[in-house]
Structure formats: structure tokens, C-alpha cells
N, C-alpha and C positions, 0 to 999 in steps of 0.2 A: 475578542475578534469576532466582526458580525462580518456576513454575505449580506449585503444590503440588497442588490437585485445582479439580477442573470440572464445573460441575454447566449441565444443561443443560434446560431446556423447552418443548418446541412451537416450535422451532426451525429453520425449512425445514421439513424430513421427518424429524429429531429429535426424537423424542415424548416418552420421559426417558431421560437419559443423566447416571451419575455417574462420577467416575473418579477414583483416586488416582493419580497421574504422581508415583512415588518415586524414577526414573531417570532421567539424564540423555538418553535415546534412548527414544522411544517410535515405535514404527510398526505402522501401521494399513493393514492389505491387505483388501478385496473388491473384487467386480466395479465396473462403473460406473454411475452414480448410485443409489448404496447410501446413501451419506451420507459419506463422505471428507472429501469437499471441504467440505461443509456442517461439518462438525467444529471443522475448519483457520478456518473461516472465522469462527465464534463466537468464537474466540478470540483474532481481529485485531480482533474488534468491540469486546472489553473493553480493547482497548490505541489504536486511532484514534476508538471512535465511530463508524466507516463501515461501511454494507455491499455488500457485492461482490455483482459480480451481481444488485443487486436496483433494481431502478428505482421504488422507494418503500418506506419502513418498513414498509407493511402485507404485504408480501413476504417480510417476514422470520417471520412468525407460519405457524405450518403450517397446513395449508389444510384438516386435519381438525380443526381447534380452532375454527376463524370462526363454529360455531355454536352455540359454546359464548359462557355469558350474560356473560360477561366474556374475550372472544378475547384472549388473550396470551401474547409469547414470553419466556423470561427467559434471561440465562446470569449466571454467577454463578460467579470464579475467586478461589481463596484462593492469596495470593502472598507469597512470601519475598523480598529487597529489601533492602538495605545500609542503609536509614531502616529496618527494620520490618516487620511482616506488612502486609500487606493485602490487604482483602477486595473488589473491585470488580462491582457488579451494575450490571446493561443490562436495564432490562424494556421491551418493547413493547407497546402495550395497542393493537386496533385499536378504531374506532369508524364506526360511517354517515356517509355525505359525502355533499355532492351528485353526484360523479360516482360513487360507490361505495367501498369502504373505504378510509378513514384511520387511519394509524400515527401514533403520538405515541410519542418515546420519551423514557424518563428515565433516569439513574446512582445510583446512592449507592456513595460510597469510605467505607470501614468502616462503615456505617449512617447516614450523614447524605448527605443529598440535595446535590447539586453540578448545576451547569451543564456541558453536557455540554463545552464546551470546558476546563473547569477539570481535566475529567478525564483529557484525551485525553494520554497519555505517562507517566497512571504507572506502565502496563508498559507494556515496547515491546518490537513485534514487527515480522519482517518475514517475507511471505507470497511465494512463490513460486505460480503456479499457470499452467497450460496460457495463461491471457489475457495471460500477460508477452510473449506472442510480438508478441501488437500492440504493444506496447513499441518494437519492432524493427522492422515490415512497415505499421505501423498510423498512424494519423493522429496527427498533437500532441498529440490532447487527453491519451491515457495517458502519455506520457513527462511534460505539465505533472503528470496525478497523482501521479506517482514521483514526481517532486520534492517537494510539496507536501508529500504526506502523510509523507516522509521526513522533513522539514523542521518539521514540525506537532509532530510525537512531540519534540522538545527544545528549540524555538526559542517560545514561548509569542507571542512580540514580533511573529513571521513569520504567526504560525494567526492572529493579532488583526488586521494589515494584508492577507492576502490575503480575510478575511472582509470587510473594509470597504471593500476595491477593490472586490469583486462589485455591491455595494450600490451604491456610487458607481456604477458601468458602467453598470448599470442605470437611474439617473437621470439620468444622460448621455447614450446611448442613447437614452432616450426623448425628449428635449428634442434632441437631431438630427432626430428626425422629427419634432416639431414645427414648427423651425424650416425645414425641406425644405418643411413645408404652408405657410407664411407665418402659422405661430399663435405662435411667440414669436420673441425678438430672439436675434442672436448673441452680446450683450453676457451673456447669460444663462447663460451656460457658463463665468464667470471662474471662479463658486466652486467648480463641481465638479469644474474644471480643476485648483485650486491643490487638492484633495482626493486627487483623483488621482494626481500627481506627486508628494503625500506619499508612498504607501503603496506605489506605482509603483514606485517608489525604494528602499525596502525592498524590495522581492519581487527587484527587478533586482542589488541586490549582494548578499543572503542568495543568492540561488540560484548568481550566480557565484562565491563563496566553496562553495560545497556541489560545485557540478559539477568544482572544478578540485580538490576532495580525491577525489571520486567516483571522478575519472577516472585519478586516478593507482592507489589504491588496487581499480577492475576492471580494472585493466592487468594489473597483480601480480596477480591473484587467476586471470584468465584465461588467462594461462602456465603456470597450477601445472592449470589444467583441461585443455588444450590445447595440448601442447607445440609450440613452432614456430608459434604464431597469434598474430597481434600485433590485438590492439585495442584502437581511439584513440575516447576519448568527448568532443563536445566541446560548448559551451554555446550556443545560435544567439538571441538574446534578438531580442525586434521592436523592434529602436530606428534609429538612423537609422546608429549604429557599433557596433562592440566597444566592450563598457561592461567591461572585464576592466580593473582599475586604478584606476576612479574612486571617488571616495569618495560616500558615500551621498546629499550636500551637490548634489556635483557630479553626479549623477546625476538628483538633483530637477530641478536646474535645467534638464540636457540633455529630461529628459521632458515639461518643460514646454514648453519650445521647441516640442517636437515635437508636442506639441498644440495649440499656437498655428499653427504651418506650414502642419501637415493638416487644419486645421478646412475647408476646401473641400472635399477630398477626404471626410472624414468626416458635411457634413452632405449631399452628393450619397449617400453608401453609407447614409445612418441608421445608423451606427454607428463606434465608434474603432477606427481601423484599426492604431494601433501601441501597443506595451504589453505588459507579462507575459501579459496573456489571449491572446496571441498566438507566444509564445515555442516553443523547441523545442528537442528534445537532436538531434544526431547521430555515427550510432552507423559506424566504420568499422573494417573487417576487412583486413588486409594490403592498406590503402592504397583499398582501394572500399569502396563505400557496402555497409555490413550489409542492406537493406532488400531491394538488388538481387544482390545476387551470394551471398550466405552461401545454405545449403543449413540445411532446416528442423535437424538435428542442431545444427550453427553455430550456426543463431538462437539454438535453445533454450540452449546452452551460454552465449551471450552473456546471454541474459535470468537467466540463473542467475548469472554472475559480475555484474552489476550488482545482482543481491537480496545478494549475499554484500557485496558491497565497500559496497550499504545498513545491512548489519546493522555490519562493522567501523567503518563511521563512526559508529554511534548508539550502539557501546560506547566510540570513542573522548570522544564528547562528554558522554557518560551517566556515565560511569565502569564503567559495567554493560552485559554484554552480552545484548544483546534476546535474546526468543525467534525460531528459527529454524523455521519453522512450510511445511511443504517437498512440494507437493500434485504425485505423480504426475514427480518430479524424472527418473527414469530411462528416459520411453517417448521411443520413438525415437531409440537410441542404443546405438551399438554397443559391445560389451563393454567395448573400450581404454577408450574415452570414460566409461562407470560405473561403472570402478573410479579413474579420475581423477577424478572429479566424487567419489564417496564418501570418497575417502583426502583430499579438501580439506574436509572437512566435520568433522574433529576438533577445530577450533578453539571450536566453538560450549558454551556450558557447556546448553544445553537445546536441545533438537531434536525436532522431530516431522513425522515420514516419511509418507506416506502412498505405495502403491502396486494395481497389481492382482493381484501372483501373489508371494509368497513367494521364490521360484527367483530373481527377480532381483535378488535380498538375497546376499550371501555370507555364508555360517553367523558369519565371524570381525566381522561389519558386525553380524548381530542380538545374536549373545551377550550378555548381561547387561540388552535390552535389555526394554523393558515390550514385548509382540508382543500384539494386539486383532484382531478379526473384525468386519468390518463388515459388517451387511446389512440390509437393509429398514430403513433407520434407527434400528439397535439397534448399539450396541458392544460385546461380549462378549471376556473376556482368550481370548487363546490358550493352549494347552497345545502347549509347543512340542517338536517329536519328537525323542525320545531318543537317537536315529542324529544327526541335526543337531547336537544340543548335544554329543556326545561326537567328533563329527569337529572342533566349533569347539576342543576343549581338546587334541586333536591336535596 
């Protein structure tokens, strides 16, 4: 699976940007927030649908376009693919709200309009960037994303049951606080009980089936980064046991239970208190906890072998291996550690680097490689120096 080129409009701080990507390594050095990251992150958009760092669609349109009579962001990746070419667009249109702007976003795969989940995984990517550290230090909610969105890109079955859980949540949740008020019956929660424990259920064995390939494969991947550092990932679901072994059947059943049990508990809280929305990875380093004892270089090495051993399971499943989309991989890390981290990084057939200086590239790492300038939201090729490219054939 190649990005063959990338077109980009009004995109964060992205005004236009076109690009042919003919090599398999491309990297992108300026200062910071130049537009790097903003880059990397357009073109996880055209492979999950989501966007990063942004707490609404209308965030994604740059904030010098909103006054324009039609505000819109577009990207737009021509792709090569074991099926076929393909061409997948993302436009964002904003428009007035009541509380101020509204995004609506839409796809078309090769020029016909799709739902934006029909589209999610016809390229697959995985994005490393500075926020994986919350991965590691940070609260549940981003390890449940990692999963999720890992699991989204190949599992169609997983993106359709964790979207229906939300929904359901939501209408169960709500109907606990009623019931807390004395405005409906208890009886009133079987359906969205047996709803629940369908999709419950799905989420509970996809993801332990995912975490127990996960974790063998950042194991391996974190020994070849990290000599002599042993890390163990392991799956911590909100159920009443280890669900490691049950079948999907058997798992409904156990969820159900458990919403039957804690429904006291549940309608005192106004909300469900056990269940995948609740779930969590833990991440351990030579026997303790990553979150407490690993040192930020650690972290980050951790959060890099878990995007790498993301990317080797979605080639294993895919038959094709994603793009490797790789934001600022090298800060805070000492030499040993970047040239271990870079020499594991050959496996990938597409890759795109982003960094802030040049120098922490080894000439023999850029050679052959596409090299761009980022600044003000402008990408321009590099002309790379003469001295550099004759010491790399040295």
C-alpha cells in the first residue's frame, strides 16, 4: 500500500500543499508548529476518518478560510493497493450554529460519495506523535483509542459494535437518572441491557484477541529498540474477571450478568459502571508499572514500539502494510536509542518522518530519501547538500 501523492487545502494552517511521495521514506524537518504535525495528521484523516487534536470538525478548516463564502478543508490521497488505485477525499465544509461553527464532513472513494465509516480502512495508517506519551502516563481514555482505532481500520464488525455501544450507553445512562429521580421503572433497562451485552461482547473478545497479538508482537519490537528492556502489555477489561478465553456467547452472557448485579450500583452513580467504555491497557517495564517508574526517553520508546507492533498487526491482518506516518520520533533520546529506533524502522514499505533539524537524521537514514522544508504552512522539496549525499555513498 503506497500514498502515491497528496493534495491538501485549508487544512489547520495548510493553505495548499501538493506533493508527489515517489519514495519509500519521505521526511519533513522545520521548526515547531510550522505545519509537521498538521501534515502527518491529514493523512491519518484519509485512512480513520478522525482528527487529532481537534475537539470538533470545524477545527480542522484553517482559521484564515472561515471567512471565506463557502469555509472549507479538503485532503485528497491518490493510493496504490493490492485491489487497485485509489483515490480517497475528506472535505470539511464549516457552517453557523447556535453556539458558533459547525463542521460536517463528507468522503468519496474514487468519486462516489460513501459513509464515512464504509471508508475508514481503505488505507491504513498508523500515526506516532508527542500525545502517545498519554498512552503511557495518561488516563484510559487514549489506550481505549489505540485500540479502537487499531481495530476500526480491519475489523468493520468491531467499528459497527463499538458505535452502537455508545448509543446504547447513552440511552442507558440516561434512563439511570431517571430512574434515580423516581421518573421510570427499573424494569425499563432489560432492552437496553440485552443491547448492551450484545456489542459489549464484541468489543470484550475483539480487543482481547488484539491485545494478546499486540503484546507479544511490542515485546519483540521493544528488544530490537531497547536492548535489555523487557515490556509486558497486558489487557485489564471492566468485567467482574479475566475474560482471556471466553467465547463471544459466553461473554454476552457474563456482561449481562453484570449488569443485572450492578444495577444498584449503577442507578445510585447515573451511569454503567462496568463494560468496554471502562476498560484499560497496562503498560509494564522490567516488572513495574511504565506510567510510574519509566523515564520520559522509556516512555516515548514504549509508545513507539506499541505504534510499530500497531502497524505489524494491520499488515498481518491486511495482507498490506499501513503507512508508517512518524511525527518528531527522535526528541528526547539519546544517540544509542536513535539509531536503535531508526535501524527498526526498515521494515516499513512507506514511511514518513517528520523532525526539527536535519543533523538528527544520519546522512545513510536520508539517502534516496524525498527530504521537504516546512514552514509557515508551506512544504517545499529540499535541495539536499552535496557534502551530505557524497559522505552517505562513502
Amino acid at each position: 500500500m503506497r500514498l502515491d501523492r497528496l493534495q491538501i487545502t485549508d487544512y489547520r494552517n495548510l493553505e495548499r500543499v501538493e506533493l508527489p511521495l515517489d519514495s519509500p521514506l519521505a521526511v519533513f524537518v522545520g521548526e515547531n508548529a510550522q505545519g509537521k504535525s498538521n501534515l502527518l495528521e491529514a493523512i491519518y484523516l484519509l485512512a480513520t476518518m478522525r482528527a487529532i487534536r481537534a475537539e470538533s470538525d470545524a477545527q480542522m478548516i484553517r482559521r484564515g478560510a472561515l471567512d471565506d463564502p463557502l469555509p472549507a478543508a479538503r485532503v485528497v490521497g491518490q493510493v496504490s493497493t493490492a485491489e487497485g488505485p485509489l483515490k480517497i477525499e475528506v472535505t470539511v465544509v464549516a457552517r453557523p450554529g447556535p453556539n458558533g461553527v459547525i463542521g460536517s464532513k463528507t468522503v468519496k472513494v474514487n468519486g462516489v460519495a460513501r459513509r464515512l465509516s464504509d471508508a475508514i480502512g481503505r488505507l491504513t495508517a498508523v500515526l506516532f506523535t508527542a500525545e502517545d506519551l498519554d498512552m503511557i502516563v495518561g488516563s484510559p481514555s487514549p489506550r481505549r483509542r489505540y485500540l479502537d482505532t487499531t481495530l476500526a481500520q480491519i475489523d468493520p464488525q468491531y467499528a459497527s459494535a463499538r458505535s452502537h455501544f455508545d448509543r446504547v450507553l447513552t440511552q442507558r445512562n440516561s434512563l439511570l437518572k431517571r430512574i434515580r429521580e423516581g421518573l421510570a421503572r427499573q424494569d425499563e433497562l432489560e432492552y437496553w441491557d440485552s443491547e448492551l451485552s450484545r456489542d459489549g461482547a464484541r468489543i470484550f473478545h475483539r480487543r482481547t484477541l488484539a491485545v494478546g497479538a499486540l503484546s507479544t508482537l511490542s515485546a519483540e519490537i521493544h528488544a530490537r529498540l531497547a536492548p535489555g528492556e523487557d515490556l509486558a502489555v497486558s489487557y485489564q477489561p471492566r468485567l467482574d474477571s479475566p475474560v482471556e478465553g471466553d467465547t463471544e456467547d459466553e461473554l454476552r452472557e457474563r456482561y449481562a450478568r453484570a449488569l443485572a448485579t450492578g444495577v444498584g450500583r449503577d442507578v445510585a452513580a447515573g451511569m454503567t459502571l462496568s463494560g468496554p467504555h471502562r476498560d484499560d491497557l497496562a503498560f509494564v517495564l522490567d516488572g513495574m508499572p511504565a506510567a510510574g517508574f519509566a523515564s520520559r526517553a522509556q516512555q516515548r520508546t514504549i509508545a513507539l514500539s506499541i505504534r510499530l507492533a500497531e502497524a505489524r498487526f494491520l499488515r498481518d491482518r491486511r495482507g498490506e502494510p499501513p503507512l508508517l506516518l512518524l511525527d518528531d520520533i527522535l526528541s528526547e533520546m539519546d544517540a544509542g536509542r536513535r539509531h536503535s529506533v531508526l535501524a527498526a524502522l526498515g521494515d516499513a514499505e512507506q514511511m514518513m518522518v517528520t523532525g526539527t533539524d536535519w543533523d538528527r537524521f544520519p546522512p545513510g537514514f536520508l539517502a534516496g530519501a524525498s527530504q521537504f522544508e516546512v514552514a509557515g504552512g508551506s512544504v517545499l522539496p529540499r535541495v539536499p547538500d552535496p557534502l551530505v549525499a557524497r559522505t552517505a555513498d562513502s
